[in-house]
N, C-alpha and C positions, 0 to 999 in steps of 0.2 A: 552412722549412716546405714540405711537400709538396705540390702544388697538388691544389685540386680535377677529378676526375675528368668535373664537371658545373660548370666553370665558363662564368660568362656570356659570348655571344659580344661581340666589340668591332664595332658596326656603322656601321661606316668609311665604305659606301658608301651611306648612304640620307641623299639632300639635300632639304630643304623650300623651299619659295617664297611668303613671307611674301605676294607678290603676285599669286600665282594664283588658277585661281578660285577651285577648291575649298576649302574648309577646311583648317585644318592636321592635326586630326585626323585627316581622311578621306583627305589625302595620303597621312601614316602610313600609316594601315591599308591601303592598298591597296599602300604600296610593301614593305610585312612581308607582306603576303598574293602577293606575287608572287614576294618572294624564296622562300614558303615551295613554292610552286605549281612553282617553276624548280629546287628541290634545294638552295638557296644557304643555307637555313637547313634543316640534314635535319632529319628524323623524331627527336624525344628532342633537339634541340639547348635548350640553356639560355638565354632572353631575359636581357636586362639589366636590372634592376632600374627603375621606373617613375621613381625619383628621378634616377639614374644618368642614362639614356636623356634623360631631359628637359636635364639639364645638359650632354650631348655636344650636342645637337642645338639648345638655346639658345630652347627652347621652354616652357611652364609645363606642369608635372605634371599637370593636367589633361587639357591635350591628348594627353599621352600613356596616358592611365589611359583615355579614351576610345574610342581605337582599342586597347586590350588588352580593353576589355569587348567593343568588335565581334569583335572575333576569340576571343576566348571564345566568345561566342553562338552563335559560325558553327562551331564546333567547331578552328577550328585551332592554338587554343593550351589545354594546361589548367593549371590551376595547381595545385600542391603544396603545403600547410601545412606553413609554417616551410621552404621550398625555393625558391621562387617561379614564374614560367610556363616553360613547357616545352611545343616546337614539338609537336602532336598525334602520336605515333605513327600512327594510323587517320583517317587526313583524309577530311574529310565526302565524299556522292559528287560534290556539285558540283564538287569540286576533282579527283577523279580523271576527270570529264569534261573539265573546261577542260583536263587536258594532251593529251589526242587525240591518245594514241599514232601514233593509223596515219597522221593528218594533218600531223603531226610529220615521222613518217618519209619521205612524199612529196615533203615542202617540202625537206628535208635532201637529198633524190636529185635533185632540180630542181635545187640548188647547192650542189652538192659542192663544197668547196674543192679547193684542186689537190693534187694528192699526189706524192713523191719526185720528185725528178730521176731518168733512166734510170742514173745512177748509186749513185743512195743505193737505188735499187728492187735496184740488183745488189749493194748492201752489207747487205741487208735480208734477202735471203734465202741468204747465207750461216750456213753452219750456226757457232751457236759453240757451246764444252762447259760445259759448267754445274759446279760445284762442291757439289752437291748430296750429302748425307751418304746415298748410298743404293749398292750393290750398282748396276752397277761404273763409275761416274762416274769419270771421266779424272782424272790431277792433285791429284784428292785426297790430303792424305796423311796420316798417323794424329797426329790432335790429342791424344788424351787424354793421352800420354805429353809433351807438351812440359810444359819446368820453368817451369811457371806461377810458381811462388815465386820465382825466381830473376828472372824475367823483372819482376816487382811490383815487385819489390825496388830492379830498376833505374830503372825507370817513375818510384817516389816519389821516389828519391834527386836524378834530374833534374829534378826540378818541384818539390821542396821549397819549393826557395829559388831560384830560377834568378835567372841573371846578364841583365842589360840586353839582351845581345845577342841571347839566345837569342829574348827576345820580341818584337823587330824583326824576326827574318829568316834569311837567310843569301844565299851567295850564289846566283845560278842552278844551278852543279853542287851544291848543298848542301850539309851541315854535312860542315866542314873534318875534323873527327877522326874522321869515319865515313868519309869517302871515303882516308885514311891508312890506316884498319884495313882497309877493304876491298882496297887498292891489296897490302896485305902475305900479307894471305889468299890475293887473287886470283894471287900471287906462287908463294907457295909448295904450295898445294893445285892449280891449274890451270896453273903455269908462263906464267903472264899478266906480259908485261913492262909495267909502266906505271909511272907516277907517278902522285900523286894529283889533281894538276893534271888527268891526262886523263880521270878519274871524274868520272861523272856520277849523283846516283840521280835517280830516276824512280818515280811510281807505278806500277811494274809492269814486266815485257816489255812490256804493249800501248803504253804511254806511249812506251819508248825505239823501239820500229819505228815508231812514229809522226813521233816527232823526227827520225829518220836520213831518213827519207823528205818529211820538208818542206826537209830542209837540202840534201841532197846529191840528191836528183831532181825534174826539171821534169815538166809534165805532156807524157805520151805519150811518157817513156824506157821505154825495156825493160827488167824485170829479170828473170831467172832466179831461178824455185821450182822448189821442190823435186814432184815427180810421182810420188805423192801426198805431199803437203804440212799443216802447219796453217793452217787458215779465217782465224785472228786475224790472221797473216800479210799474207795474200792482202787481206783487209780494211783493214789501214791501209796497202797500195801502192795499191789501188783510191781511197781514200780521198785519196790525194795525187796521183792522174791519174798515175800508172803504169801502162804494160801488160803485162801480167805474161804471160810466158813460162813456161809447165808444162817442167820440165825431168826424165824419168824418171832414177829412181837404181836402181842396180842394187847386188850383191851389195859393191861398192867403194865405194860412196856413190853423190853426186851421177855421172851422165856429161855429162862435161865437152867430151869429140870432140861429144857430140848437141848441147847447149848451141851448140856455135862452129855445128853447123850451122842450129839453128832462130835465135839470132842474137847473132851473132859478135861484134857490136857494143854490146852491152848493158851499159848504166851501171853495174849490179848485178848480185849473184847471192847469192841470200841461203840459210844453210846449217845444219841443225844435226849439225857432222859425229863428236861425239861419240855422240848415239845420234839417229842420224833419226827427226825425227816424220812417220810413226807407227810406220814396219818395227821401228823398233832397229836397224837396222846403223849400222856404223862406219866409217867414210871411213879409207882406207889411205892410208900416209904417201906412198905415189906418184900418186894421186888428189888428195891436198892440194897437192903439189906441181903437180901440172898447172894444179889451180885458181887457185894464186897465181899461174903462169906466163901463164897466158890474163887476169887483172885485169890485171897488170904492160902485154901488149903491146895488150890495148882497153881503158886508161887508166881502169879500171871501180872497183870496190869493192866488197868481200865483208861480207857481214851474218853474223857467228855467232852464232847460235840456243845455246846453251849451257843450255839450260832443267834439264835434272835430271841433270847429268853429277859429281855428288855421289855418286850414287846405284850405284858400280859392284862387283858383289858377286865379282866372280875377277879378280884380279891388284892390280894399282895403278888407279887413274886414269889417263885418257890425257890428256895434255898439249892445250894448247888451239889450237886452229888460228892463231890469231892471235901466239904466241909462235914462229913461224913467219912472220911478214911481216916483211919488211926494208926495206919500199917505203910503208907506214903507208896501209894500204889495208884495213885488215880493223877494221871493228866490231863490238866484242865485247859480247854482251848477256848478261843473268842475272838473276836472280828470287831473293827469299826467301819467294813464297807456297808455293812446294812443299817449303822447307825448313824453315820454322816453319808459318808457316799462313795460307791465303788472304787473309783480313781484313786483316792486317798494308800490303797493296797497296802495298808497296816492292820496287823493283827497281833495277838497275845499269846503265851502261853505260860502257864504256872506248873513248875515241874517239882516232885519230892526233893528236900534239900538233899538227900544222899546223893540225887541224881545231875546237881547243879554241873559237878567239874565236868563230867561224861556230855554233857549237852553244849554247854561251851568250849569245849574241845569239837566236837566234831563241828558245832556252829563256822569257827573258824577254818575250816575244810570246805566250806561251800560256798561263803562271800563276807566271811571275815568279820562283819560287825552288818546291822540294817541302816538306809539311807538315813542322814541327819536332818535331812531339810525341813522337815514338818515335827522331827519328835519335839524340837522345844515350846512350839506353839500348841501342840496337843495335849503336852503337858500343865501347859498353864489354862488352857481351852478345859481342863480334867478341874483343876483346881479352884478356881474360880466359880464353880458352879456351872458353868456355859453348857457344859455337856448333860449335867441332869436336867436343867430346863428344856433343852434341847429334846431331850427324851420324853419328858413328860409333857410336851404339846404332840409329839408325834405319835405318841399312844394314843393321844384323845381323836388325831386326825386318822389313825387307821382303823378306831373302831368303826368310826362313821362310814369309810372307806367300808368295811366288807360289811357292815348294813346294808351301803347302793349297792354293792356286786351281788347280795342275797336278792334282793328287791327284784332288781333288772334283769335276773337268771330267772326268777318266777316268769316274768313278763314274757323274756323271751322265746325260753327253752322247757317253761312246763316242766313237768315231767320228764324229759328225756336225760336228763342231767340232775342227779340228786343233791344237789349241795345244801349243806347243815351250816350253822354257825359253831366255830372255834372261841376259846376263851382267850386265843394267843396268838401271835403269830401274823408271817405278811402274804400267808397264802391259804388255800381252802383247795380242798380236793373234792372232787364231785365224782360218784359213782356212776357209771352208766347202768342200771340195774337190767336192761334187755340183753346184755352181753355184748355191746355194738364192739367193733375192735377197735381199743383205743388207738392202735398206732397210726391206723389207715385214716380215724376221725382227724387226729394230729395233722397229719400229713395235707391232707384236705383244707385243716382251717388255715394252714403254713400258706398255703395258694393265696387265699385270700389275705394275706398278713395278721394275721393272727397267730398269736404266739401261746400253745398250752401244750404241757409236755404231759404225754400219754404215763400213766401208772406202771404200765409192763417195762418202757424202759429202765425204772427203777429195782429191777426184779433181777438176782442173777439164776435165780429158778424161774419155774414156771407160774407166774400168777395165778392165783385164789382167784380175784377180781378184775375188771377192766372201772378203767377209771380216768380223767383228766387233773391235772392240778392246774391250778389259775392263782397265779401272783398280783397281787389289787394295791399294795402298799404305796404305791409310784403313778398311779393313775387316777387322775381328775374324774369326775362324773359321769364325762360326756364320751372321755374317752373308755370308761368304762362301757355304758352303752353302744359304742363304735363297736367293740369286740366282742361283745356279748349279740347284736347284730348278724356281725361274723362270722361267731359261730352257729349260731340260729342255720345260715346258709350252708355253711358245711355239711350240716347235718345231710342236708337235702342232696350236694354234689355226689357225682355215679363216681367209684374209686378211678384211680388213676389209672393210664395204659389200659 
């Protein structure tokens, strides 16, 4: 049965003192009259029945019918025929006096609790991207088309009846048949050498850069990012007392001569060199090569970034940077939010076998093993094929996708916005080539609901360029047009303040 929508609350924290002075009634009421005065019981919340209430609190129904009539009287409870009391909506004025806003406020600025470490203050105002279903939020990618039925299908058949094991656990790299399916996928589709042993999932990318960065860096190593780079990135090396090295990428990728010389030395260097975030380029097989050659002689480790390299609409796939390490130095990371859908918040990682025990040890340091409810059915969802077809309609619909979003940006925005076509990927970046300020263009199209995250955010130096990125993967025609509209008007709005 469904619960009520106005059930009674359970009032856990109101204690009486048989030996005080007061009355017990008048204890009551005045500890219901405070909860209600402080928010602890809101406006329209539902009391507990007089019998009920007397028998939590070990008191006679009298005493409690007594302080329900004071507080009736006084306007802060009313009661409902055949429903029972219910906190006032419209509380009397005595009570919106006793809270004394402004005297509140002053006492609150007097003592202030303390706030962030200078670190969490720098992890705070990091920009992250939202996943919001609106014209052109990053990483989105088009839901309506995933095989819901298919996907149910698998959902019930693993929870029917499930076996003992399943509802214990698993281990810290999690469930054994998904990380098999994954190990054969990630084989044949990205030319990823692994075993299943060195699979790991993860709630997400954010989870695995987080894990790679408690295991294998101390506080205040150096890593090399990518310039400009992803925020989420930068946030869990910040987050694990890294100092992160902006490392500019050029038309080859990452540059790896500037790396050796901003610092030569550095633990890391973390990389997505199938489609950089945010440019889109693509690291040349003499560029990876260097990179592996510079981990190799400053005993380092490479992070790959692998986030949407599914996603490639001329030629094949490029092979993955890590089926290129010989020396087990490259961590390979990957995501199913951008290929089913964000909610799902599963992700991968492929770590060098030396490094399995160290990973799984500290795995279990942080939340023991990942949820079991979805791995069996993603497993089989891996195996069956569901998941390559799956892929390969949605390549065909995103190319089409940033065809409109080229088309409709001519239309609407001319020149004032340069956007080119990508060979990959579920977003496009456009230059503003007059120098307009992205952050303030940003800002402006945010009013109108419009979602495009300005270039400089991505920057933790000072931009070369101004620019917008626009996310099309997730959005229809029309609403592609909506946004593209949007920001056409932005352009025109006088800054803000």
């Amino acid at each position: 049965m469904a619960r009520s929508r106005h059930a009674p609350l359970y009032l856990a924290s109101i204690a009486l003192d048989p030996q005080g002075r007061a009355p017990l009634h008048r204890q009551l009421y005045f500890a219901l009259r405070a909860a209600i005065l402080e928010g602890r019981l809101p406006p329209g919340a539902r009391l507990p029945s007089t019998r009920s209430l007397a028998a939590d609190l070990a008191v006679s129904r009298n005493t409690v019918l007594a302080a329900f009539d004071q507080l009736h009287a006084e306007g802060y409870v009313q009661g409902r025929v055949g429903a029972g009391s219910f906190v006032s909506r419209q509380l009397p004025e005595d009570a919106l006096q006793a809270r004394r806003p402004g005297a509140d406020a002053a006492a609150s600025r007097a003592a202030a609790p303390p706030g962030p470490s200078r670190r969490g203050a720098r992890l705070t105002a990091l920009r992250q991207h939202g996943t919001r279903p609106r014209a052109f939020a990053p990483g989105l990618p088009e839901l309506a088309s995933f095989p819901f039925e298919d996907w149910s299908r698998l959902l019930a058949r693993s929870w029917r009846n499930p076996p003992r094991s399943l509802l214990i656990g698993s281990e810290p790299a999690g469930y054994r048949p998904l990380r098999e399916a994954l190990a054969a996928h990630l084989g044949a589709a990205r030319a990823v050498r692994c075993t299943a042993e060195q699979v790991f999932i993860v709630s997400g990318a954010q989870q695995a850069l987080d894990l790679a960065a408690r295991v294998l860096l101390d506080p205040g190593d150096r890593v090399w990012v990518e310039e400009p780079g992803y925020a989420g990135l930068i946030g869990a090396l910040l987050a694990g007392g890294a100092t992160v090295v902006p490392v500019p990428v050029d038309e080859q990728g990452l540059d790896v001569a500037g790396g050796r010389r901003r610092a030569a030395t550095a633990r890391m260097a973390c990389v997505s060199p199938s489609h950089q975030f945010p440019l889109g380029l693509t690291m040349s097989l003499a560029r990876r090569l260097e990179l592996l050659d510079w981990a190799r002689g400053a005993d380092a480790f490479i992070l790959e970034d692998d986030y949407d390299s599914e996603y490639r609409y001329a030629g094949r796939p490029l092979a993955a940077l890590q089926g290129l390490d010989e020396d087990g130095r490259v961590i390979y990371v990957g995501t199913m939010s951008k290929v089913m859908f964000p909610a799902l918040r599963l992700g991968y990682m492929v770590v060098p076998l030396h490094l399995v025990d160290a990973f799984a040890a500290i795995r279990r340091l942080t939340d023991t093993h990942p949820s079991m409810l979805v791995q069996p059915a993603l497993a089989e969802f891996i195996e069956d094929g569901s998941l390559a077809a799956h892929i390969r309609r949605m390549r065909a619909l995103y190319a089409d996708r940033q065809a409109l979003l080229l088309a409709a940006a001519r239309r609407h925005l001319g020149e004032r916005l340069a956007l080119r076509p990508a060979e990959a990927g579920m977003h496009l970046v456009g230059y503003l080539e007059d120098g307009t300020d992205d952050r303030a263009l940003a800002e402006r199209a945010g009013r109108l609901g419009v979602e495009v995250t300005p270039l400089a955010a991505l920057y933790q130096e000072r931009p070369d360029r101004s620019g917008l990125l626009l996310g099309y993967a997730g959005l229809h025609g029309s609403e592609i047009e909506h946004g593209l509209r949007g920001l056409a008007r932005a352009f025109e709005l006088p800054p803000a303040g």
